[in-house]
LUMNU-467700 format. One line per 10 residues: for each residue x, y, z of N, C-alpha, C. Coordinates in pm, whole numbers, always signed. Layout:
X/Y/Z/X/Y/Z/X/Y/Z | ...
END
This chain:
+393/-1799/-5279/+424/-1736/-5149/+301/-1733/-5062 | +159/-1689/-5084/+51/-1694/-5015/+42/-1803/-4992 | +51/-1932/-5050/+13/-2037/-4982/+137/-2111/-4890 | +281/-2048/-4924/+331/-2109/-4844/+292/-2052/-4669 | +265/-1893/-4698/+241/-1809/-4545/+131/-1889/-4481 | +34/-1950/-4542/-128/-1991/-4505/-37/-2078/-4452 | +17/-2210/-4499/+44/-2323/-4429/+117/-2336/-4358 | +235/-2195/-4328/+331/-2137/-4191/+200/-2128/-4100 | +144/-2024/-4100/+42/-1996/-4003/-46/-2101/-3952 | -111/-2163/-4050/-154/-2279/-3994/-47/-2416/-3890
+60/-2372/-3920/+141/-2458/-3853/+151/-2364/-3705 | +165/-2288/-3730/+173/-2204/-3602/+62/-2225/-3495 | -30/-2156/-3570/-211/-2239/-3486/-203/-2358/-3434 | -138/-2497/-3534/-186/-2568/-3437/-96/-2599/-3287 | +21/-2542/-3311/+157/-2546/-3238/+73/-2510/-3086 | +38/-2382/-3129/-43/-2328/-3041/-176/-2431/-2952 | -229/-2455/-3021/-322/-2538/-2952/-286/-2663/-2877 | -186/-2756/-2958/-91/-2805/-2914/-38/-2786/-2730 | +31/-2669/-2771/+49/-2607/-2648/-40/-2561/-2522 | -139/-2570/-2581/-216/-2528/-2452/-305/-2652/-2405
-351/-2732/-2513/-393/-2877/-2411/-321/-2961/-2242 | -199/-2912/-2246/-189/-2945/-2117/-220/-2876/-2013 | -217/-2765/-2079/-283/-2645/-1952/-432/-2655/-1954 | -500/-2697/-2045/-668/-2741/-2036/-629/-2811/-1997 | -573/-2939/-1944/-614/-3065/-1923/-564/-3027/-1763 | -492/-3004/-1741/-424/-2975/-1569/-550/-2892/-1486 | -599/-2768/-1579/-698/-2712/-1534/-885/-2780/-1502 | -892/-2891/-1589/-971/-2918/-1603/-984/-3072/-1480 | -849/-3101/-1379/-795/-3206/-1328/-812/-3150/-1207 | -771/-3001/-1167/-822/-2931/-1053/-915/-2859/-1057
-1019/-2894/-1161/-1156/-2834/-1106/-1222/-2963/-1105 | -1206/-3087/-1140/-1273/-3173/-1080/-1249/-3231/-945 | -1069/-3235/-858/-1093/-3247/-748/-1147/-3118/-666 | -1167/-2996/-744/-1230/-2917/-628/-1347/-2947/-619 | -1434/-3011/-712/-1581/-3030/-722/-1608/-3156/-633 | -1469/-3242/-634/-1497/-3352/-536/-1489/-3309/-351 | -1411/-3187/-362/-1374/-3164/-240/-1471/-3084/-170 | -1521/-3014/-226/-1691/-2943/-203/-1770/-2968/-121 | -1806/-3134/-121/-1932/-3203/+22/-1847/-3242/+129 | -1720/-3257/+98/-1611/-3239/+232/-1635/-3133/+316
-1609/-3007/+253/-1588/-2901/+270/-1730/-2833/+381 | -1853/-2898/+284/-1917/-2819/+330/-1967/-2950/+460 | -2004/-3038/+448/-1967/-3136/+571/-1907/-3038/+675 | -1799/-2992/+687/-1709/-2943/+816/-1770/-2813/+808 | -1806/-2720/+758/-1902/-2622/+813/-2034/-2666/+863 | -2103/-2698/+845/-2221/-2733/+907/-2222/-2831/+1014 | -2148/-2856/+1091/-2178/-2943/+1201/-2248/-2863/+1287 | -2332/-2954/+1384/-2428/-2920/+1449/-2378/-2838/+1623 | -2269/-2900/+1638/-2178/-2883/+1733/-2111/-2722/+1686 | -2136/-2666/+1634/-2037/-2564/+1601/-1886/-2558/+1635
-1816/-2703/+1640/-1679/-2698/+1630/-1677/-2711/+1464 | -1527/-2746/+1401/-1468/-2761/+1317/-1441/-2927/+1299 | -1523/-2972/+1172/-1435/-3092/+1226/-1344/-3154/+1105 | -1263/-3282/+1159/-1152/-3294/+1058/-1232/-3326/+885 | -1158/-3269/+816/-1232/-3364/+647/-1136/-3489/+615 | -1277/-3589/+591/-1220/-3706/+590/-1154/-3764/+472 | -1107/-3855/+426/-1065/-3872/+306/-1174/-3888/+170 | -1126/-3901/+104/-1219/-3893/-76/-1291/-4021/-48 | -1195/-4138/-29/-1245/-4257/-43/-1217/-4364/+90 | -1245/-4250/+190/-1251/-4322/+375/-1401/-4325/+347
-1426/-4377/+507/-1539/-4361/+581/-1504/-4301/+716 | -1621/-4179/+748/-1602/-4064/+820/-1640/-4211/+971 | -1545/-4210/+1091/-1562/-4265/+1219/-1655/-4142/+1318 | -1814/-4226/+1291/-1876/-4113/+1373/-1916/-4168/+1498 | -1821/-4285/+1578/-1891/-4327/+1712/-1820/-4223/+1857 | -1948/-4239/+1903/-1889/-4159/+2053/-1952/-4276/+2108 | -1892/-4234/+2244/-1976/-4308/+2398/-2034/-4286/+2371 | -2129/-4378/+2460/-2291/-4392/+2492/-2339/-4281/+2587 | -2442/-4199/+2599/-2456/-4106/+2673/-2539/-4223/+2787 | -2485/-4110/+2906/-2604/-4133/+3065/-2720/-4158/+3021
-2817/-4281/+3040/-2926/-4286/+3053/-3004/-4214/+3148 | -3125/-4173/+3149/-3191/-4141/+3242/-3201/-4173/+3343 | -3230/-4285/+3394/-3281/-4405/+3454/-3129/-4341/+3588 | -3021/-4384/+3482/-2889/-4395/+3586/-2865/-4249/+3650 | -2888/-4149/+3579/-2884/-3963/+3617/-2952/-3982/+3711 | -3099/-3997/+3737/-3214/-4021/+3809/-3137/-4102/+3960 | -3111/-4213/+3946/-3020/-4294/+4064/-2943/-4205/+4109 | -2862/-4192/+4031/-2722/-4086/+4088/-2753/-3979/+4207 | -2872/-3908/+4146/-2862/-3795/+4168/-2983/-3814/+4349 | -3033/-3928/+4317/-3105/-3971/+4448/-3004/-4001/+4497
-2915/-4090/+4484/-2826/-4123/+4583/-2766/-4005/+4674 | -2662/-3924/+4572/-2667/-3763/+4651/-2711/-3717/+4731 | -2855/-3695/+4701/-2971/-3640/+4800/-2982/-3713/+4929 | -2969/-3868/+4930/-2973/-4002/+5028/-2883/-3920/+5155 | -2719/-3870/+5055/-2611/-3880/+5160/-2657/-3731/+5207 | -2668/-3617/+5164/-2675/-3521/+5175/-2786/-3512/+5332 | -2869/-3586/+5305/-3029/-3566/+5435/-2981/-3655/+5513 | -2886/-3768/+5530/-2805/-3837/+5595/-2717/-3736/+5720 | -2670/-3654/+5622/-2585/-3589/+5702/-2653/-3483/+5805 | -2772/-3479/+5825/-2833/-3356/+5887/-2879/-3467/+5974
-2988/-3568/+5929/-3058/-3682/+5998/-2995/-3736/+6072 | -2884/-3842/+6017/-2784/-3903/+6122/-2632/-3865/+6072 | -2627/-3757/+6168/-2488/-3727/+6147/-2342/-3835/+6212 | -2251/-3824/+6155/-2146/-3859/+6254/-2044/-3737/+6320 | -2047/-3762/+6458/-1993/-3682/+6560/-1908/-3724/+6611 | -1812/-3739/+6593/-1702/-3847/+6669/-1613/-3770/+6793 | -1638/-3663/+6813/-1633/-3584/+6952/-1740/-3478/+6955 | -1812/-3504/+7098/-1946/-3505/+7138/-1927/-3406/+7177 | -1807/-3269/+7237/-1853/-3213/+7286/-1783/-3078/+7150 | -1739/-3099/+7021/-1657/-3032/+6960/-1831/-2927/+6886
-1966/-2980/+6839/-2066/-2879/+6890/-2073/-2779/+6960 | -2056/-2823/+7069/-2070/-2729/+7191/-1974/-2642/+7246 | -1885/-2663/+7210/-1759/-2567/+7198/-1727/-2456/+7112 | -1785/-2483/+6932/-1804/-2452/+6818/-1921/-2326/+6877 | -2034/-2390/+6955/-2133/-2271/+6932/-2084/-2170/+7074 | -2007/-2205/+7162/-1933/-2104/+7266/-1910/-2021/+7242 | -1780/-2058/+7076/-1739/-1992/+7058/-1782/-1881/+6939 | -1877/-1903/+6850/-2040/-1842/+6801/-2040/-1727/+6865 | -2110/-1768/+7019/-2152/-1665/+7089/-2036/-1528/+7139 | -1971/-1616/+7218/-1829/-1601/+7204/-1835/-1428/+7130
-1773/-1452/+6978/-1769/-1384/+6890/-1849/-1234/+6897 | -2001/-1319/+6871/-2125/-1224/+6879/-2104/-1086/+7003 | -2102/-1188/+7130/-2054/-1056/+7210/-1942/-984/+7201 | -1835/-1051/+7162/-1704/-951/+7138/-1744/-857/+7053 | -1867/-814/+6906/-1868/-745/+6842/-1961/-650/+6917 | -2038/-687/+7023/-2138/-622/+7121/-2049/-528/+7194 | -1958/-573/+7237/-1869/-474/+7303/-1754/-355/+7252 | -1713/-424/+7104/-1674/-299/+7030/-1776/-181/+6994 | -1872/-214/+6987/-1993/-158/+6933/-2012/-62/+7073 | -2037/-102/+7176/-2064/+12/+7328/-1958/+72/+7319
-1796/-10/+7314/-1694/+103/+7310/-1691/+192/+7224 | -1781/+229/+7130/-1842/+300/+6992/-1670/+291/+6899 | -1676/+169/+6884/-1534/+129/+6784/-1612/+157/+6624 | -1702/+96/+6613/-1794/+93/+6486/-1983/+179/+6534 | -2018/+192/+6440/-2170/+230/+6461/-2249/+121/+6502 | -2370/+140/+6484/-2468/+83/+6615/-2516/+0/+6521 | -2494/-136/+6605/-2595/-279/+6515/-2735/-281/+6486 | -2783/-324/+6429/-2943/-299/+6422/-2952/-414/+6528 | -2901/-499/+6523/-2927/-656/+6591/-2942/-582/+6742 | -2867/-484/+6806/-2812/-422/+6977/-2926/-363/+6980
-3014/-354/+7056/-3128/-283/+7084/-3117/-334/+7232 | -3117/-237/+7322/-3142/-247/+7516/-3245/-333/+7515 | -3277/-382/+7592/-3398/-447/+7637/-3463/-373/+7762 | -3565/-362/+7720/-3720/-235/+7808/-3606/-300/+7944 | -3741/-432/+7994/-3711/-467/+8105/-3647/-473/+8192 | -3518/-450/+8143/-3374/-519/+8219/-3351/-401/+8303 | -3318/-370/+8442/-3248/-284/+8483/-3165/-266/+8387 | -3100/-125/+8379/-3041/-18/+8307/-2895/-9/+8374 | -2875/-85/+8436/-2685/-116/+8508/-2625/-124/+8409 | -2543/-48/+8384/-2438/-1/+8320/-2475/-104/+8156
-2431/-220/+8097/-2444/-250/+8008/-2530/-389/+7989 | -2604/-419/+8102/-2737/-491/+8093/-2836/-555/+8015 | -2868/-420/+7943/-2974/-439/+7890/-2920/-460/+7738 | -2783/-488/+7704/-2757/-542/+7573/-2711/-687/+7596 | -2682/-748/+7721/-2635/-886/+7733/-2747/-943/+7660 | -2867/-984/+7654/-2970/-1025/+7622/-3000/-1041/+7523 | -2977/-942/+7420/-2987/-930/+7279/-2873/-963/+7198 | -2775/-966/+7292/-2591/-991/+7197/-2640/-1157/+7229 | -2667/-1208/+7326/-2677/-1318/+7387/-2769/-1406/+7232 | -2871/-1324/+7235/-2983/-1422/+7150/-2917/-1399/+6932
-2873/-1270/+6957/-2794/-1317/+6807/-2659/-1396/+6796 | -2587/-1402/+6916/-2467/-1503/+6898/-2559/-1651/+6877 | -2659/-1700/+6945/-2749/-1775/+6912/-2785/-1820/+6794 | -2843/-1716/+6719/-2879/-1742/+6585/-2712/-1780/+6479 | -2652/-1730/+6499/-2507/-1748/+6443/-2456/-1879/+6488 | -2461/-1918/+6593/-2465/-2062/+6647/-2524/-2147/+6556 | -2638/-2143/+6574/-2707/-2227/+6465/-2661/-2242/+6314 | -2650/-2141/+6260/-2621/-2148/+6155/-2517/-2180/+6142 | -2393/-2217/+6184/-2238/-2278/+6176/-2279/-2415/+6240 | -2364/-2419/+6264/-2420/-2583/+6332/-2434/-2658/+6201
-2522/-2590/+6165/-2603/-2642/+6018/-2478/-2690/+5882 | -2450/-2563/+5911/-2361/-2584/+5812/-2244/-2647/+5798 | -2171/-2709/+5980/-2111/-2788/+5975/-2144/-2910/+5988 | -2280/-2941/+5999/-2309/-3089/+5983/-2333/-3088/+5793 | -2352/-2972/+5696/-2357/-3018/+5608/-2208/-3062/+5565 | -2127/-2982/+5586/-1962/-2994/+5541/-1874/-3121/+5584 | -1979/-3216/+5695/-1917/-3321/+5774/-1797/-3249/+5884 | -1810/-3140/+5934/-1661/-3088/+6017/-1694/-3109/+6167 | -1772/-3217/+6179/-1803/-3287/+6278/-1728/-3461/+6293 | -1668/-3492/+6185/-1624/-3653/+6178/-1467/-3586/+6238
-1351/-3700/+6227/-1287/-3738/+6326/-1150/-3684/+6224 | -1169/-3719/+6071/-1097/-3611/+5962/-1096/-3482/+5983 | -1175/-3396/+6037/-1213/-3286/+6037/-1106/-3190/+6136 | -1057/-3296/+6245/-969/-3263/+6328/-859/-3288/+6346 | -851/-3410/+6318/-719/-3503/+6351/-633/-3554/+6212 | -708/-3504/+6077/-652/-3515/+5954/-539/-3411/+5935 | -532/-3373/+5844/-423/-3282/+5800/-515/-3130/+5820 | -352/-3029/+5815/-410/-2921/+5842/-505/-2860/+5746 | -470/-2890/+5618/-567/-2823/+5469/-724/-2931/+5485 | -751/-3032/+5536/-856/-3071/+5533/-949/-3011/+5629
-877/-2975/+5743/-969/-2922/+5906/-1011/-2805/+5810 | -902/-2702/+5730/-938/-2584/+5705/-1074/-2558/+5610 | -1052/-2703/+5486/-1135/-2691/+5401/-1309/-2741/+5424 | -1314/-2812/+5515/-1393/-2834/+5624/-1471/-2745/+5689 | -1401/-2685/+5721/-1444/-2559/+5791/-1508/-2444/+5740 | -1441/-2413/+5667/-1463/-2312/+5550/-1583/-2353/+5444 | -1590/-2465/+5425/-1687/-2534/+5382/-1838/-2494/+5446 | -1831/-2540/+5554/-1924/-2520/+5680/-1968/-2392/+5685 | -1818/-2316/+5636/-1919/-2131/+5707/-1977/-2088/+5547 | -1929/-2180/+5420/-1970/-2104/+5341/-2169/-2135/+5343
-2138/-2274/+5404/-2328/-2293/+5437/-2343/-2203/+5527 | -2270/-2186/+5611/-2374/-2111/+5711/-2371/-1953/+5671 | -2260/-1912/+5594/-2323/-1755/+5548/-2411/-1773/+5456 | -2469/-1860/+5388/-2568/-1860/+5271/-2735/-1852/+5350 | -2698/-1958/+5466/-2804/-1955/+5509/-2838/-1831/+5648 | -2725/-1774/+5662/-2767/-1638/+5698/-2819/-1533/+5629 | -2781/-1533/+5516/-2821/-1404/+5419/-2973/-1465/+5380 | -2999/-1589/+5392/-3122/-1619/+5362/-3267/-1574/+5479 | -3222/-1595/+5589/-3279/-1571/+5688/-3283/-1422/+5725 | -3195/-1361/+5684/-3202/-1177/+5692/-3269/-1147/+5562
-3287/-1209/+5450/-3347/-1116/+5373/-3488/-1161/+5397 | -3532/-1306/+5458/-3677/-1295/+5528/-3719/-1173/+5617 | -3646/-1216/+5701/-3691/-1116/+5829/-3686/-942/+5772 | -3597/-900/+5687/-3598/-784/+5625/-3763/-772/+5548 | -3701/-859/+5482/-3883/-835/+5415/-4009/-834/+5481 | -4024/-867/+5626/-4168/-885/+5648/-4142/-780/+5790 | -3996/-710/+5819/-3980/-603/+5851/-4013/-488/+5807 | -3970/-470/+5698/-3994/-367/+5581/-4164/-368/+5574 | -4186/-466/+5549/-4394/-443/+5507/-4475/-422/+5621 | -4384/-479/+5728/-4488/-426/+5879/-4457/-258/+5871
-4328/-199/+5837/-4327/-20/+5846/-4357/+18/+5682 | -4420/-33/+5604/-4468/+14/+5483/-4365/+35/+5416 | -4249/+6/+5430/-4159/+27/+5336/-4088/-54/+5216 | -3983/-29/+5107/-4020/-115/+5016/-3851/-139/+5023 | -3791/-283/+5026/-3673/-370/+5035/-3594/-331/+4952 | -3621/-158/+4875/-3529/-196/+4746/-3428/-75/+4804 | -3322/-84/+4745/-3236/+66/+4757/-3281/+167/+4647 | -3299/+281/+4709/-3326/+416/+4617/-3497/+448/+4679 | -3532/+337/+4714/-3699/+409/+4696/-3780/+482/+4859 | -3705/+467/+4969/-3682/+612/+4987/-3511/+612/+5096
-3564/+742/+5190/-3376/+740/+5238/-3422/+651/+5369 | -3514/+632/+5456/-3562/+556/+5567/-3510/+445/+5537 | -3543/+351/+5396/-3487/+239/+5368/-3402/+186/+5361 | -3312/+326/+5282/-3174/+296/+5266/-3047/+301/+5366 | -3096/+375/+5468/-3046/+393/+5577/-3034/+249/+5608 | -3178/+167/+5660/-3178/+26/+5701/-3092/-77/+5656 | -3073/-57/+5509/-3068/-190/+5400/-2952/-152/+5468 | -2872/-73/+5462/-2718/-35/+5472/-2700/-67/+5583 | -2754/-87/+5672/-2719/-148/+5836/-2715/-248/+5860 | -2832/-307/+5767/-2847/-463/+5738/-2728/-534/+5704
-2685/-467/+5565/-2566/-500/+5458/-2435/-523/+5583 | -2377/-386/+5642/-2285/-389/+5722/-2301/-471/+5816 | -2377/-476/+5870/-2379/-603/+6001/-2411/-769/+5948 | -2403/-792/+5860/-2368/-895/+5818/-2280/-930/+5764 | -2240/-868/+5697/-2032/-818/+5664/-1994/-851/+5795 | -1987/-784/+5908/-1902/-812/+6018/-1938/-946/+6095 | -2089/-996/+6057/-2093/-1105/+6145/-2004/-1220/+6082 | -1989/-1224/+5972/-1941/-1323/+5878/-1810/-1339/+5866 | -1704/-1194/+5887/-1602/-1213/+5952/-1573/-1246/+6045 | -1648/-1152/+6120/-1603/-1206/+6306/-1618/-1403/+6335
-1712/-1422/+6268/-1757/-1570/+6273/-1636/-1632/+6182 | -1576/-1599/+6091/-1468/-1653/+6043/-1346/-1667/+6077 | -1268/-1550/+6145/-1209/-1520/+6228/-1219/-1603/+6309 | -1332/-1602/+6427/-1323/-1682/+6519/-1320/-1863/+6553 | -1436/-1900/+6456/-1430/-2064/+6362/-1300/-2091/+6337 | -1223/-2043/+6292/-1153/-2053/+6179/-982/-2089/+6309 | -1012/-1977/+6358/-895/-2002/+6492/-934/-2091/+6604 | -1049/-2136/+6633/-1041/-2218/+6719/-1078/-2349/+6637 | -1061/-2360/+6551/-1077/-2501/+6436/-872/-2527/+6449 | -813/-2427/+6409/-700/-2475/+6390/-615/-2513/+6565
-651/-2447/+6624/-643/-2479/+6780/-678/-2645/+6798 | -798/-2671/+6762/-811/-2822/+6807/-791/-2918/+6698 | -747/-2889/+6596/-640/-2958/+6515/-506/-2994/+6590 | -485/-2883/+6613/-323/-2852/+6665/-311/-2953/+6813 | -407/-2976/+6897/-447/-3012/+7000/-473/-3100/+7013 | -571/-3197/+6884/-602/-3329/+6871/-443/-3374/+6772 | -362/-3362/+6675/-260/-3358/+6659/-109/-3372/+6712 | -109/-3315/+6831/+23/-3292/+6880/+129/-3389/+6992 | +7/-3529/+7029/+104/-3643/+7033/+134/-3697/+6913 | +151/-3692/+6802/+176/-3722/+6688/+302/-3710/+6655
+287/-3624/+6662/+432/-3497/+6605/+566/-3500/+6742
END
């Protein structure tokens, strides 16, 4: 009887072992493709790009061509060329109606005084730009023609500038469609408010250091008073100038347009 139990049991054992070689062998089949899958794996974490990228096959080859990047040489061209058209457009502009300038800065001025006169009718507070002039006889509203006169001026200019950068001087600008006159335009004032705020924060600054004072807000109330007058009256010039551009742009659209239609 003992030896028959030994050689039951031993039959049992090996049944057993038996039995479990396929489960070693299956196990031992997915830890070698995980060990293959590993420099895949870590391949797609480490790219230099910090995207994700695809894992390629076991036995592909990974496709690593891109385009050719911009040479220097050609960036360098490009970017002169740009510059070529850009100083073109200030240098030799095209104007294809000679007097649409001069109408443009009318209506500049135009503007400037209309805000001169809300301002006496005390519609809004007092411009820093409105200051009387000594000289002028003192007749009734005189002595601000002069000074509304010379900042509609400066506002002139600057919608000058900025519409020779935008081209809203060529013959598209008017006689094209209505979204081009507009974008044109708008174009134009966004140069010319840039280069207004540029020219006020000069003149602020070497305002400010002739009365000892310092350009910043908070550092004292004299200043802040200013900056804030500054701030607001350039807010309104930039509307009023938009407003006004903006309606007599679509006027001579409408005008150069309307044997057409």
């Amino acid at each position: 009887m003992g030896g028959f139990w030994k050689d039951d049991q031993g039959d049992r054992l090996a049944a057993k072992s038996c039995c479990k070689c396929p489960k070693m062998l299956a196990i031992a089949t997915a830890s070698c493709a995980f060990s293959m899958m590993r420099p895949a794996l870590s391949m797609e974490a480490s790219s230099p790009s910090g995207q994700r990228r695809g894992t390629p096959l076991l036995l592909g080859e990974e496709d690593d061509e891109s385009p050719p990047d911009e040479s220097l040489d050609e960036a360098f061209e490009a970017g002169r060329s740009f510059g070529f058209t850009v100083r073109e457009r200030f240098t030799a502009p095209t104007v294809d109606d000679p007097g649409l300038p001069y109408a443009d800065a009318l209506v500049s001025v135009s503007a400037a005084l209309g805000l001169a006169s809300l301002r006496l009718s005390g519609i809004y507070p007092q411009c820093s730009w409105l200051q009387p002039t000594e000289w002028v006889p003192h007749v009734r509203s005189l002595p601000y023609v002069l000074p509304a006169l010379t900042h509609g001026v400066q506002l002139a200019s600057c919608w000058t500038l900025g519409a020779l950068a935008a081209s809203a001087f060529e013959r598209d600008a008017f006689c094209g469609s209505l979204g081009e006159a507009l974008r044109r335009t708008w174009r134009g004032g966004a140069f010319a408010s840039g280069l207004l705020l540029l020219c006020t924060q000069a003149h602020t600054y070497y305002a400010f250091d002739a009365a000892g004072l310092e350009p910043v807000l908070g550092a004292s109330f004299e200043g802040d008073v200013r900056l804030i007058n500054i701030a607001n009256d350039v807010i309104l010039d930039v509307l009023a100038q938009a407003f006004a551009i903006t309606g007599f742009r679509i006027f001579r659209w409408y005008d150069a347009t309307a044997g057409r239609r």
